[in-house]
C-alpha positions as CSV (number, residue, x, y, z in Angstrom):
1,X,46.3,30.5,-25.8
2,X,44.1,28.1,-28.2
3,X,46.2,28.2,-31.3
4,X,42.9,28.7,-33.3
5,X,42.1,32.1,-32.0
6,X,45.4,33.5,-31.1
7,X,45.4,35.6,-34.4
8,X,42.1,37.3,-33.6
9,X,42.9,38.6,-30.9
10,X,44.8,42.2,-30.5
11,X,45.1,43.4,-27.7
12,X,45.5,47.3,-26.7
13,X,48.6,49.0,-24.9
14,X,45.5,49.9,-21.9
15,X,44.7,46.8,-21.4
16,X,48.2,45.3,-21.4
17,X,49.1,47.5,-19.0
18,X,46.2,46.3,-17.1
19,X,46.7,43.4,-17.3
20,X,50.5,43.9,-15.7
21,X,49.2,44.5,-12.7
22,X,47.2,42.0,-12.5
23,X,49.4,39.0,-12.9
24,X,51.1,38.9,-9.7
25,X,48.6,36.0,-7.7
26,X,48.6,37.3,-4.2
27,X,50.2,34.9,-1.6
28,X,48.0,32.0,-0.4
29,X,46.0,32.9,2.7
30,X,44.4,30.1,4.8
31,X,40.8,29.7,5.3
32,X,39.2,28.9,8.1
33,X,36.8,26.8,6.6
34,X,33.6,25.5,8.6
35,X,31.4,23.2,7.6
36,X,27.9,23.1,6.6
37,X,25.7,19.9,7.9
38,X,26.4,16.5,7.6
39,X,27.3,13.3,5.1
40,X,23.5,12.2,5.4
41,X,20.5,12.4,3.5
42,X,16.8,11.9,5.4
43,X,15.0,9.7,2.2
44,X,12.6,8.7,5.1
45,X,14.2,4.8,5.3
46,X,15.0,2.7,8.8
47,X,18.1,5.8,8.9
48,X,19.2,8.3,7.4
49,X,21.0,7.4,4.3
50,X,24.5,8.2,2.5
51,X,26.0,7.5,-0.7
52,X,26.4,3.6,-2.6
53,X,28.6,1.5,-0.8
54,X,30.0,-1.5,-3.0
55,X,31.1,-3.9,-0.3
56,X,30.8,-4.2,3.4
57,X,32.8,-7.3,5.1
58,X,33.8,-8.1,8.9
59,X,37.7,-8.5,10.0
60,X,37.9,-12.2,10.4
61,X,37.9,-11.3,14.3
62,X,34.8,-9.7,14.0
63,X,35.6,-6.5,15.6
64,X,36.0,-4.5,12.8
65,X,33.2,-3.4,10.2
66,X,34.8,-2.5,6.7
67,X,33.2,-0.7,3.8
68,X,34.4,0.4,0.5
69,X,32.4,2.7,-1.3
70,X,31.9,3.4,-4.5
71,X,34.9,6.1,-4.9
72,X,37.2,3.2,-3.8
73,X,37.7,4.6,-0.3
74,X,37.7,2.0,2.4
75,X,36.9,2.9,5.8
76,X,36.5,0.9,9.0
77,X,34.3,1.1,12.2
78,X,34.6,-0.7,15.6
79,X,31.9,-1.5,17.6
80,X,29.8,1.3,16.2
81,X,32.1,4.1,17.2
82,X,33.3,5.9,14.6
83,X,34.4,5.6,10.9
84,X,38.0,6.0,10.0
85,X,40.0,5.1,7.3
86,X,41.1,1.9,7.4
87,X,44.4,0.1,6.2
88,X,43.4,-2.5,4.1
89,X,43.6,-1.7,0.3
90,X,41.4,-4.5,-1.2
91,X,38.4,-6.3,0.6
92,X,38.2,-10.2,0.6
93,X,36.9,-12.4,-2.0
94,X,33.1,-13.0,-1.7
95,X,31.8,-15.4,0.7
96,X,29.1,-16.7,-1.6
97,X,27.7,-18.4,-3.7
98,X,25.0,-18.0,-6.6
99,X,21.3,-19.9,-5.7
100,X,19.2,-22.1,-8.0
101,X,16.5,-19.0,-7.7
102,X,15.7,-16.7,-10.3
103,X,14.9,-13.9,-7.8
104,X,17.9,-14.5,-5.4
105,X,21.3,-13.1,-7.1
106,X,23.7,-14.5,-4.3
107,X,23.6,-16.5,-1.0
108,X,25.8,-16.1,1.8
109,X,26.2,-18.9,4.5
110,X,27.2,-18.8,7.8
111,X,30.4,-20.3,9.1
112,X,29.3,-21.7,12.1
113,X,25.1,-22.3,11.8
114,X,25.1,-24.4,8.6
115,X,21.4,-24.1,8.5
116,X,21.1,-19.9,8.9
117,X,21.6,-18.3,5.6
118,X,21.1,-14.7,4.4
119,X,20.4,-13.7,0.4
120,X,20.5,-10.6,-1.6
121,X,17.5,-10.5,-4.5
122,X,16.1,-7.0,-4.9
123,X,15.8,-6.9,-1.1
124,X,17.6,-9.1,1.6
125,X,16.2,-12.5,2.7
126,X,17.0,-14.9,5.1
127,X,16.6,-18.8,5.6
128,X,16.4,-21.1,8.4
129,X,16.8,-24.3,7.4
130,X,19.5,-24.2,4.5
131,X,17.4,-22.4,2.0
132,X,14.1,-24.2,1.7
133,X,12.4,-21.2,2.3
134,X,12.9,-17.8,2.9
135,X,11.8,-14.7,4.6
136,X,12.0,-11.3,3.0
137,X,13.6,-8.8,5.9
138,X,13.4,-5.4,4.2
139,X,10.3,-5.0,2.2
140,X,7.3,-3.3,4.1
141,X,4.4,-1.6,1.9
142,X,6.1,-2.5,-1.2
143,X,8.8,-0.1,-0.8
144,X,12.6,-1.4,0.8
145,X,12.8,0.2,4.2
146,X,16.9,0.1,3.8
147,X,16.7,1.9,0.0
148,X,17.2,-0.4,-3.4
149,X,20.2,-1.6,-5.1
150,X,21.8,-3.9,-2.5
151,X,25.5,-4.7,-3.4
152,X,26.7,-6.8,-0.8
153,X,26.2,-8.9,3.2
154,X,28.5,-9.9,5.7
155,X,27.7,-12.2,8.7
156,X,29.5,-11.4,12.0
157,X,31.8,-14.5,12.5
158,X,30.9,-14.0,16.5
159,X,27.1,-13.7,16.2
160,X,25.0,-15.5,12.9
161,X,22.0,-12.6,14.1
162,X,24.6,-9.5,13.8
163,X,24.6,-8.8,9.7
164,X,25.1,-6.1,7.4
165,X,24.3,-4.8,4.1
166,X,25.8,-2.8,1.8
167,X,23.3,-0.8,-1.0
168,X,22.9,2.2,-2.8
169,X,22.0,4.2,-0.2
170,X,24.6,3.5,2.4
171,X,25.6,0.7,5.3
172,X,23.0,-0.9,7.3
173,X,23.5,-3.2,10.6
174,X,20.9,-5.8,12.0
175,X,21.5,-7.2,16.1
176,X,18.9,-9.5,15.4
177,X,19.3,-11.4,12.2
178,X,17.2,-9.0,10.1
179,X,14.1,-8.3,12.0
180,X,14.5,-4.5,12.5
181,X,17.9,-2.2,10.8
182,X,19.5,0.6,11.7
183,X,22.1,3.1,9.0
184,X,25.4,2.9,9.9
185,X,26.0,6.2,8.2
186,X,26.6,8.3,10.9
187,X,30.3,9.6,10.5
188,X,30.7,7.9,7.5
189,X,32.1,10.8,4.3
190,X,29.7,8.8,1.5
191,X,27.8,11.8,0.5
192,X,27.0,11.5,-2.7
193,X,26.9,15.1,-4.3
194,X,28.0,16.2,-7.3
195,X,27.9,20.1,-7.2
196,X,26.4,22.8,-5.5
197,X,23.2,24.2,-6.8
198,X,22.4,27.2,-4.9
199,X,24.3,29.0,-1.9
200,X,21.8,29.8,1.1
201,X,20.1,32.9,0.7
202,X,17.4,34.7,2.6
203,X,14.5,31.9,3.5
204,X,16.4,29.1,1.2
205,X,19.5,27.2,2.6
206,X,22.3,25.6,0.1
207,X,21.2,22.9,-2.4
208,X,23.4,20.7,-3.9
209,X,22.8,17.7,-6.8
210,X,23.1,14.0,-5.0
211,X,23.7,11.4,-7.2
212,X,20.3,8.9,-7.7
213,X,18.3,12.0,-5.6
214,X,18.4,15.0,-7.4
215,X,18.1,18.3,-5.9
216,X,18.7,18.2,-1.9
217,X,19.0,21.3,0.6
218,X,20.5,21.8,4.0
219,X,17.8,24.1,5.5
220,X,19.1,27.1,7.9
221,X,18.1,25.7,11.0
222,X,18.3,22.1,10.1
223,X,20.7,19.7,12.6
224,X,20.1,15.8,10.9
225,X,20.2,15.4,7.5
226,X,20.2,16.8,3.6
227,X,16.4,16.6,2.6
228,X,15.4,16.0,-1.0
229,X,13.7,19.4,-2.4
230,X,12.1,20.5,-5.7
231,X,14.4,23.0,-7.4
232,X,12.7,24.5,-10.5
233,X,16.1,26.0,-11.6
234,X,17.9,22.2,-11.1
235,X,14.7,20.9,-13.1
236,X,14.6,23.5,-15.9
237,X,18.2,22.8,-16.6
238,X,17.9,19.0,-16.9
239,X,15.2,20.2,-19.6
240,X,17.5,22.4,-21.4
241,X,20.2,20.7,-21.3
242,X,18.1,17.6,-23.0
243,X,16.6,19.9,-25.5
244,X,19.8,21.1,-26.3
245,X,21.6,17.9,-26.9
246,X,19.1,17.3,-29.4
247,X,18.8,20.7,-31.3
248,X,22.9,21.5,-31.2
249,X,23.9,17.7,-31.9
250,X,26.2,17.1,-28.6
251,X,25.4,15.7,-25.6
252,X,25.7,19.2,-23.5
253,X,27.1,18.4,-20.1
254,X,26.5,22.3,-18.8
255,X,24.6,25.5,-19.8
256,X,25.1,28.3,-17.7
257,X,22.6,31.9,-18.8
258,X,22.9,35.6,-17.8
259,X,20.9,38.3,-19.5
260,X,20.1,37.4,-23.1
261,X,23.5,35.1,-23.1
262,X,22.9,30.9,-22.8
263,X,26.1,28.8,-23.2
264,X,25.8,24.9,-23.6
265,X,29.3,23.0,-23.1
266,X,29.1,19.6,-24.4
267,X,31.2,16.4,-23.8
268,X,33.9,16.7,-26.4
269,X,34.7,19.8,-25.3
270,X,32.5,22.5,-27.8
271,X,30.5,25.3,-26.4
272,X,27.9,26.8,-28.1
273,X,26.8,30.8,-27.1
274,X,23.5,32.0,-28.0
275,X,23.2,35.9,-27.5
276,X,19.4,35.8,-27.7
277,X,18.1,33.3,-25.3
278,X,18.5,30.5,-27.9
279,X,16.6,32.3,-30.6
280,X,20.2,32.0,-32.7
281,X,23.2,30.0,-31.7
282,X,27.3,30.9,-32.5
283,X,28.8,27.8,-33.9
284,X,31.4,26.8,-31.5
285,X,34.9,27.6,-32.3
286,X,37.5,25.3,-33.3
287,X,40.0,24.6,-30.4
288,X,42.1,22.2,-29.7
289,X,40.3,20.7,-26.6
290,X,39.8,17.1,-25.3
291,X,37.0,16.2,-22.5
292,X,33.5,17.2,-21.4
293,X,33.3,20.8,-20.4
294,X,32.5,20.3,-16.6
295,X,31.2,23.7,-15.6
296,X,30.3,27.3,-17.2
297,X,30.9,30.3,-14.8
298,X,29.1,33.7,-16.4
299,X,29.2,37.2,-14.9
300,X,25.7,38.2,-13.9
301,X,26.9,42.4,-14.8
302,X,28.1,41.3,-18.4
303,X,27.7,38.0,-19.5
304,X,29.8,38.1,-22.3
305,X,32.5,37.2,-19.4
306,X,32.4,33.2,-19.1
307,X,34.8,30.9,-18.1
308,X,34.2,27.0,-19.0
309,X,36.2,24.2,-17.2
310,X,37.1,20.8,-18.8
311,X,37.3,17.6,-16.7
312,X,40.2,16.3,-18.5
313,X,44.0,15.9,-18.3
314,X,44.8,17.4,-21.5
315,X,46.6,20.8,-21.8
316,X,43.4,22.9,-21.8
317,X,41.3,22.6,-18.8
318,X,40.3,26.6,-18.7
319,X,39.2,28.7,-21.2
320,X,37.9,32.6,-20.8
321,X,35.7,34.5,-23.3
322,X,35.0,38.3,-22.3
323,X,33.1,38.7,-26.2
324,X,29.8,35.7,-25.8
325,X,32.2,33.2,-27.2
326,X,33.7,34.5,-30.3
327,X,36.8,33.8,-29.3
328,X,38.5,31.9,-26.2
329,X,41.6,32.2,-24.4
330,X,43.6,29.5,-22.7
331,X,44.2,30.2,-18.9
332,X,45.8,27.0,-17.9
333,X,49.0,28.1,-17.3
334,X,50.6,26.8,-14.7
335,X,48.3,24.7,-13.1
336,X,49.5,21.7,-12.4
337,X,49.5,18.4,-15.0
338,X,47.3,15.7,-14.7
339,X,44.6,17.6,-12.2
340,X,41.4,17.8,-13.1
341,X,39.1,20.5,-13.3
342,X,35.4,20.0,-12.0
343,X,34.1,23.4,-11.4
344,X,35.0,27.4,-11.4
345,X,34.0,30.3,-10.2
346,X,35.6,33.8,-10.0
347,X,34.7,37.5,-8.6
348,X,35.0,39.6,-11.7
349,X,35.9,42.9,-9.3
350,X,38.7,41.6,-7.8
351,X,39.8,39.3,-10.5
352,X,39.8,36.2,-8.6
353,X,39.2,32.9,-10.1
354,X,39.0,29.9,-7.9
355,X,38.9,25.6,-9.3
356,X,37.7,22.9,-7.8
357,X,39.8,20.0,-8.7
358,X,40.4,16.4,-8.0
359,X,43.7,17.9,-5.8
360,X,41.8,20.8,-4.0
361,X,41.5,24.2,-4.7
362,X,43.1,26.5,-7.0
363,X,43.5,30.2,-7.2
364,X,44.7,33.1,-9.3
365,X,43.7,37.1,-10.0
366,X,43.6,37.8,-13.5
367,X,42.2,41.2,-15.3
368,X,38.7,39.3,-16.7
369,X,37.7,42.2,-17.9
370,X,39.9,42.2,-20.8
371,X,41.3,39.1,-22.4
372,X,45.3,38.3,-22.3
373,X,48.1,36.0,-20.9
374,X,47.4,33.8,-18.0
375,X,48.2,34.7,-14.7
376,X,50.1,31.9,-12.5
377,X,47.6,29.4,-10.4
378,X,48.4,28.7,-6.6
379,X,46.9,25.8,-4.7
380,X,45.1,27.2,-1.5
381,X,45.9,25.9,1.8
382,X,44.0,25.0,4.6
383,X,42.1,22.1,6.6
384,X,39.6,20.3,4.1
385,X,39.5,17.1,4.1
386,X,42.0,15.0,1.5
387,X,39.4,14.2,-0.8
388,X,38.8,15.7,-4.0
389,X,36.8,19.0,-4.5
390,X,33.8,18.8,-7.0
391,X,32.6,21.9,-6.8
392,X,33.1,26.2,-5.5
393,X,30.7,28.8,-5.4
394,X,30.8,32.6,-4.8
395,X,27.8,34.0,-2.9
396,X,26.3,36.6,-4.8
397,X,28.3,39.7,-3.2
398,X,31.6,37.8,-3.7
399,X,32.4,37.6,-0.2
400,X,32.0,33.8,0.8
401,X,33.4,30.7,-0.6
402,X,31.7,27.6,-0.6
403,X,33.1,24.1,-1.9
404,X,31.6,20.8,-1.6
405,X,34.4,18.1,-1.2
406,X,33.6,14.5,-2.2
407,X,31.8,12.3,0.3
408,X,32.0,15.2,3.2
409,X,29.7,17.8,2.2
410,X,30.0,21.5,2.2
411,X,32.6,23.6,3.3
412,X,32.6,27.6,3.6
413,X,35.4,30.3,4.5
414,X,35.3,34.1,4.0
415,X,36.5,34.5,0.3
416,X,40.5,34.5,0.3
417,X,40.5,37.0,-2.7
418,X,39.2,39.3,0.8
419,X,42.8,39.7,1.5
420,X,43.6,42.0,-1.5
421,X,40.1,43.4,-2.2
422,X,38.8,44.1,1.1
423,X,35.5,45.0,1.3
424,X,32.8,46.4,3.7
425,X,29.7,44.7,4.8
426,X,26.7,44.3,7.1
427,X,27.7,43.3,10.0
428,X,24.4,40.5,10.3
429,X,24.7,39.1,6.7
430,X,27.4,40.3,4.7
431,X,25.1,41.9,2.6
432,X,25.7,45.4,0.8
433,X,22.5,46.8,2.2
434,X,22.7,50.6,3.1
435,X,24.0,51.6,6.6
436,X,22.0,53.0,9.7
437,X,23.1,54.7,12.6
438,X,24.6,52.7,15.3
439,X,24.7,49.8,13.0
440,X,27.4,47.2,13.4
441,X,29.5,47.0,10.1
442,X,32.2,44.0,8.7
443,X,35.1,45.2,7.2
444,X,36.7,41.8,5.4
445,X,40.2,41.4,4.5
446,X,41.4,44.7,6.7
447,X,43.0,45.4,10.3
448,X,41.0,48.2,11.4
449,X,42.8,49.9,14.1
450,X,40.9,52.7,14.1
451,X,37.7,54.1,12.2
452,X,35.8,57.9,12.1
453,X,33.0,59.1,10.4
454,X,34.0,63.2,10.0
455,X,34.8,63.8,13.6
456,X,32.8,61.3,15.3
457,X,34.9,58.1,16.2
458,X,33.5,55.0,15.2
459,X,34.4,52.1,18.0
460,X,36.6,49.3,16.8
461,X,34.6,46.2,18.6
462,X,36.7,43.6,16.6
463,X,39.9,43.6,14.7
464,X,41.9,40.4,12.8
465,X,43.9,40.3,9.7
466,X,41.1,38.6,7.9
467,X,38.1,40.6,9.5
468,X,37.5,43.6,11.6
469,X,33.9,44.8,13.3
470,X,33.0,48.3,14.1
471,X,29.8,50.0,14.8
472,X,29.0,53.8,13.9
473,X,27.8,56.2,15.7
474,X,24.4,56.9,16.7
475,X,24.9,60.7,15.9
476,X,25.3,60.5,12.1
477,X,23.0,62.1,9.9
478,X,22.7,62.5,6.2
479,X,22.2,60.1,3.1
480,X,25.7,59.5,2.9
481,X,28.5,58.9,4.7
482,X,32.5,58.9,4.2
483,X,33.5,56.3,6.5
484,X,37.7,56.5,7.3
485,X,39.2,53.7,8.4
486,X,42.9,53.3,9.6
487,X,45.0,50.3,9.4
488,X,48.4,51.2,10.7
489,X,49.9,53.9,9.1
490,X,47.6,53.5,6.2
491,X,44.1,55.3,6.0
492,X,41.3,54.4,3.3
493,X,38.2,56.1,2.9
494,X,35.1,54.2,1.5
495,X,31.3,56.1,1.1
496,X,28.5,54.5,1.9
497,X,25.0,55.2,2.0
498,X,22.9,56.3,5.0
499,X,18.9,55.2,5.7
500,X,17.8,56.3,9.2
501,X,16.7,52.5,9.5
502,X,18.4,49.6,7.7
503,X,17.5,46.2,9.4
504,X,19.1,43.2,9.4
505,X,18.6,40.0,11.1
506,X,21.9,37.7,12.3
507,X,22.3,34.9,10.5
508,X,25.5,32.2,10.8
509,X,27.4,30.4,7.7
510,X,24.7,27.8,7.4
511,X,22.1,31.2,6.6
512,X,20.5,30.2,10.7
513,X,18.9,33.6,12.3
514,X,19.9,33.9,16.1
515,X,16.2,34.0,17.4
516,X,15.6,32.8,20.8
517,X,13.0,31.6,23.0
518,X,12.3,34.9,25.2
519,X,11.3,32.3,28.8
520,X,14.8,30.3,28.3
521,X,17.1,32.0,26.3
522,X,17.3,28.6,24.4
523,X,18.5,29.2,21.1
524,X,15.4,28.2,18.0
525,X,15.9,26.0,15.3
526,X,14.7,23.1,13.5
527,X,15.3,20.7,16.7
528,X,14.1,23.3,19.1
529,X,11.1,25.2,17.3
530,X,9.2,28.2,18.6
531,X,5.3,27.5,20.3
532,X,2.6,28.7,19.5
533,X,1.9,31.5,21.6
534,X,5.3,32.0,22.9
535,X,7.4,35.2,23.0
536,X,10.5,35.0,20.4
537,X,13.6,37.8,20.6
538,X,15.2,38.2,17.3
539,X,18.7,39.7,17.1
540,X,19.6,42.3,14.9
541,X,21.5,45.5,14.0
542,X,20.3,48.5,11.6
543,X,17.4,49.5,13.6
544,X,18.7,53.4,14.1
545,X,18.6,55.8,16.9
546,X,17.4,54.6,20.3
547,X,16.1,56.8,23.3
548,X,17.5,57.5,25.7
549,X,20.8,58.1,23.5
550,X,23.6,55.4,23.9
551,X,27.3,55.8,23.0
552,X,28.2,53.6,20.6
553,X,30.9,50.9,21.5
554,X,29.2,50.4,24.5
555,X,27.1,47.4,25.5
556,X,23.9,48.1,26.8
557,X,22.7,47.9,29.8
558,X,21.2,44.7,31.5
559,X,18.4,46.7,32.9
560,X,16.0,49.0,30.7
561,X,18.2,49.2,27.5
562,X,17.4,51.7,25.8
563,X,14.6,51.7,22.7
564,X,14.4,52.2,19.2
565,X,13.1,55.1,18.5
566,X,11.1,53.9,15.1
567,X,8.5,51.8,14.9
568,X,10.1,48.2,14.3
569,X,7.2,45.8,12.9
570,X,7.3,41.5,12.3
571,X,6.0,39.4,9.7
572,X,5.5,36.2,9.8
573,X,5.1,34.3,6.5
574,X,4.2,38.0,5.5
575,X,1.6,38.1,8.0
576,X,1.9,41.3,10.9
577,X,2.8,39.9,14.4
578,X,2.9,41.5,17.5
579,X,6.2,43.5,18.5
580,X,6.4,43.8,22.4
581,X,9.5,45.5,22.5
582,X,12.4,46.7,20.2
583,X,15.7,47.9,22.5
584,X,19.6,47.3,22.3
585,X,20.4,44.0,22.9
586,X,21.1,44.1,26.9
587,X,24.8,43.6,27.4
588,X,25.9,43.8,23.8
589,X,27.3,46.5,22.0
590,X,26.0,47.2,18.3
591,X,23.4,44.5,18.7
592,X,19.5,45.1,18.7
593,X,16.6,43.0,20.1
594,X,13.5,42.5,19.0
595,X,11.1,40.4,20.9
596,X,7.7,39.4,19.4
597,X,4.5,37.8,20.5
598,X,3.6,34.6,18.8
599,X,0.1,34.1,17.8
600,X,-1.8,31.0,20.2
601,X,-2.4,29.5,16.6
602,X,-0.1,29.0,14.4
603,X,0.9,26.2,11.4
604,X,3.4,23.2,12.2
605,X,7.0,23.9,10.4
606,X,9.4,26.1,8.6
607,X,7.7,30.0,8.4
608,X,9.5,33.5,7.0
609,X,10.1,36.0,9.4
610,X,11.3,39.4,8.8
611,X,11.6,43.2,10.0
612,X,10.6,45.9,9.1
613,X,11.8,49.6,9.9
614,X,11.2,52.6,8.5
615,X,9.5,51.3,5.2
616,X,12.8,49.4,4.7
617,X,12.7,45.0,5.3
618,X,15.2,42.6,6.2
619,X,16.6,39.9,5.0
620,X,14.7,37.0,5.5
621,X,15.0,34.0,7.5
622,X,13.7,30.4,8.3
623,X,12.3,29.9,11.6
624,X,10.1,26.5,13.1
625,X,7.1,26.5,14.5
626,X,4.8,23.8,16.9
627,X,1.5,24.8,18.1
C-alpha cells in the first residue's frame, strides 16, 4: 500500500470478506502458446526487413556469419541455414579505418585484394583501386534499396565479392561484391516491436508498434511479413499524448480512456485522471513512486478500475485504482525484485491480472472490484522463448492471451485465468454471440464428460482439461436455453440464449477464416487468393435446422448432406453474392458449408466477407481476391 493513501482508505467487512476468497492465486497452468507470423517486416526493400542490428562480422574461418543486435543478443548463421544463438559474448574490434572523405564515415579493406575496398557513408560504396573512386551499391531512385542507418560491413575472408551489412533495418548479404543484396532476416528474432496495439478482430488482424515504423499489422491470411498500416487509434494517441505533455507539464509516456475517464502516466511516475474527457483533470496523488509509468489497463464496464505499471526496479511497479484515481493501492506484493514491469492487463470477472516483464509473465486473481491487500504473483510457465516480454493483451471477451516477446513476435494461448473461470463460447470464434440449434459450442477451462439441454443429450465431440467441444441439438426450441454440463461428479448449469440462426464463420488464432477453393479443396489466403469467378465454400456453424433432420454428433454424410433450412445469404465487401448451396459440412459433425459463386469481375486484394442468416450476420473476415 502507497503510504500516502493508506489512511483514506476503509475498507468494509463485505468486501474484506471478498476479498478472502480471492487471494489464493490458482496453481500455474501451462499454455500452449502458438505463434502469430514472423520476425519480419515487408518495408518494400531488396528483403524483407527486421529490427537494427549494430554489428555483423565473419568467424575468421569464414564459415560463420555473426550479428549482434541492438538488444545485445548475438546470434550466428552458417552458410545461410539458420540463426542460432551463438557463443561469443563480444564481437571483434573494427576492421577499419576512417577516410579522408567527408561523405564516407569508415572504410573497410580487404585482407587479401589490397586494391578492393568497401565504405559505409549514408549508403554502402565500394572501390576498386584503393579508394580513388567509388561506386555507390545501394542507392536506386534516391531511396536505399537495403533501408538507412547502416552500422557496420564485413568482408568474407574466403571471397573479397561475399559482404555484409549491418543497418537499421536488419542483415544484408551480397555474392557479388555489392551489385544486387538479399536480407538475411529470415529466422533471425530482431523484431523490433514495442507493444501490441490491437488484437485481431473481425476484418482487422493484430497490430503492434515497431520501433522507427510505427503502426504494423499481421493480416488474417497473411504468410510473409508484418506490413506497415495506418492506425488512427496509434496516431490519435501520439497526438494526445503530445498535447498532454504540454498542458499537464510531464512528459506522459501512456494514456489509456474508457467512457468519460482519460488517464495520462508520465515518466516520473504521476498519473493524471480526468473524469470528463479532459475537460477537468485530478491532480495526481502523492506516492512514493520512481520510473515512467509503462502501461495503463482500464476496464471498458467501469473505468474507474485502472491499473498502471511502472518500468522500474523500485518497490512499486503496480498500482490499482477502482475510484478514477483518487486514491491508489500498491499490488506489488510478491513479485519478484529487480523485474521490470512493461505492460498489464487483467479480466475484471475473474479477477485475473497478468504482467509482462523483462522475466516473462506474471499472474495473480485479485477481487478488482474492490480495493485491498495484494494477492501473491506466480510466474506462468510454458514454452516462450527466453527473451523478455514487452507486452499482454486480453481479447475483448477475456478468453485469449496475447504477448509479444522481444525480437520474436506474438504469441497467443487460451487465457490461463480459463482454468478457474471457465467459460462458454462459440465454437467458430470464441465469441459470446447467442446460440442456434445444432451449433457447435467451446466450453474453456472445463472437462465436459457429458452435456443435455432438458432431456435432449447434447453430443460431447471434444473433451480436454483446458477445452471441451459439444454441439446441441437440432431439436431445441425457445429463446433460451439451460444448458447442463457434467464434469465428473460435478454438474453446472449455465443459460444461454437461443436465435433460430446465429452464424459464425471459423476463424484460427491468427483471426484466418477456413474458406476454400470449391475445384481443389485448397485452403485460401493471402498466398493462395480466390478468382474471379470461382466457387468458394466457407465453413461455419450457427446456421440452424437443416432438412432432412440430422442427429446431432453425427458427421454428415459425404453424399447429399443435408440443407439449411433458412435462407443463408453472402456479402462481399457488403455487396450480395451468389449462395449455390448452404448444407452440413460433408463428413463433419457440427460443421456447416457454405459455398458461393464469385462474380467474373471482381477487385485485386483483401475484401470482407460475411453471412447472413435469419436477419442475424457474422463475424467478419478477410479474404483475397485475383481476377
Amino acid at each position: 500500500m502507497c503510504p500516502d493513501v493508506t489512511s483514506q482508505r476503509l475498507p468494509s467487512l463485505l468486501a474484506l470478506v471478498v476479498l478472502a476468497a480471492a487471494a489464493q492465486t490458482p496453481p500455474p497452468v501451462r499454455p500452449d502458446w502458438r505463434p502469430i507470423g514472423v520476425p519480419l517486416v515487408d518495408l518494400e526493400l531488396a528483403s524483407a526487413a527486421s529490427g537494427p542490428v549494430e554489428r555483423v562480422w565473419f568467424a575468421a574461418d569464414g564459415e560463420r556469419l555473426l550479428v549482434r543486435t541492438a538488444r545485445g543478443r548475438i546470434f550466428q548463421i552458417r552458410d545461410g541455414e539458420r540463426w542460432e544463438p551463438a557463443q561469443e559474448s563480444e564481437p571483434p574490434a573494427l576492421q577499419a579505418f576512417s577516410p579522408d572523405s567527408p561523405w564516407l564515415a569508415r572504410v573497410f579493406p580487404h585482407p587479401l585484394d589490397p586494391l578492393r575496398r568497401y565504405a559505409l557513408g549514408a549508403d554502402v560504396y565500394r572501390s576498386d583501386d584503393g579508394g580513388r573512386t567509388w561506386v555507390n551499391l545501394t542507392r536506386y531512385r534516391g531511396r536505399s534499396i537495403i533501408g538507412d542507418g547502416v552500422r557496420d560491413l564485413t568482408v568474407s575472408p574466403r571471397d573479397p565479392d561475399v559482404i555484409a551489412v549491418a543497418n537499421d533495418f536488419g542483415v544484408w548479404r551480397s555474392l557479388d561484391g555489392g551489385l544486387s543484396w538479399t536480407g538475411l532476416n529470415v529466422g533471425l528474432p530482431n523484431l523490433p516491436a514495442r507493444r501490441i496495439l490491437a488484437v485481431p478482430v473481425g476484418y482487422h488482424g493484430i497490430r503492434v508498434e515497431l520501433d522507427g515504423v510505427g503502426a504494423a499489422e499481421w493480416a488474417p491470411g497473411e504468410r510473409q511479413a508484418w506490413r506497415p498500416v495506418r492506425d488512427a487509434g496509434f496516431e490519435q494517441e501520439l497526438r494526445l499524448r503530445r498535447d498532454l505533455s504540454s498542458l499537464l507539464g510531464g512528459q506522459i509516456t501512456a494514456v489509456s480512456a474508457s467512457g468519460d475517464f482519460l488517464y495520462a502516466g508520465a515518466a516520473d511516475g504521476r498519473i493524471w485522471v480526468s473524469p470528463d474527457r479532459g475537460q477537468s483533470w485530478r491532480l495526481p496523488p502523492r506516492l512514493e513512486v520512481r520510473g515512467p509509468i509503462g502501461s495503463i489497463w482500464v476496464d471498458t464496464g467501469d473505468p474507474r478500475l485502472a491499473l498502471a505499471s511502472l518500468e522500474a526496479s523500485g518497490q512499486v511497479r503496480l498500482l490499482r485504482t477502482t475510484n478514477g484515481g483518487l486514491f491508489w493501492d500498491d499490488l506489488t506484493a510478491n513479485l519478484p525484485e529487480g523485474v521490470l514491469v512493461h505492460g498489464v492487463t487483467a479480466d475484471k470477472s475473474s479477477g485475473a491480472i497478468y504482467l509482462a516483464t523483462d522475466q516473462g509473465i506474471f499472474y495473480t486473481r485479485a477481487a478488482l472490484e474492490a480495493p485491498g491487500p495484494a494477492t501473491p504473483w506466480v510466474k506462468l510457465p510454458g514454452e516462450l522463448p527466453g527473451a523478455p516480454v514487452r507486452d499482454v493483451k486480453l481479447d475483448p471477451d477475456g478468453n485469449q492471451l496475447y504477448v509479444l516477446v522481444e525480437g520474436y513476435g506474438v504469441f497467443v494461448a487460451m487465457a490461463p485465468h480459463r482454468s478457474w473461470s471457465w467459460k462458454v463460447v462459440n465454437g467458430a470464434d470464441y465469441s459470446s454471440r447467442p446460440v442456434a440449434p445444432g451449433a457447435l459450442l467451446g466450453v474453456l477451462g472445463l472437462r465436459v464428460d457429458e452435456a443435455a439441454v432438458g432431456s435432449l443429450a447434447a453430443p460431447v465431440l471434444a473433451s480436454s482439461a483446458t477445452e471441451s467441444q459439444i454441439q446441441l441439438p437440432f431439436e431445441i426450441e425457445g429463446g433460451r436455453i439451460l444448458l447442463a454440463l457434467r464434469n465428473g461428479t460435478q454438474t453446472f448449469s449455465v443459460g444461454l440464449p437461443l436465435e433460430s440462426a446465429s452464424p459464425s464463420i471459423f476463424v484460427d488464432h491468427e483471426g484466418s477464416p477456413l474458406v476454400l477453393d470449391a475445384a481443389s479443396g485448397v485452403l485460401l489466403d493471402a498466398m493462395k487468393p480466390a478468382r474471379s469467378g470461382s466457387r468458394i465454400q466457407v465453413l461455419a456453424t450457427g446456421l440452424g435446422k437443416v432438412r432432412p433432420p440430422w442427429p446431432a454428433g453425427l458427421a454428415a454424410p459425404l453424399e447429399d448432406p443435408p440443407a439449411v433450412v433458412a435462407p443463408v445469404r453472402a456479402y462481399l465487401d457488403r455487396l450480395p453474392v451468389e449462395v449455390t448451396r448452404a448444407t452440413l459440412a460433408p463428413g463433419y459433425a457440427g460443421l456447416y458449408l457454405v459455398e458461393i459463386q464469385l462474380p467474373d469481375i471482381l477487385n485485386w486484394g483483401p475484401a470482407e466477407l460475411y453471412l447472413e442468416s435469419e436477419g442475424k450476420q457474422s463475424n467478419r473476415v478477410r479474404i483475397y481476391l485475383e481476377p
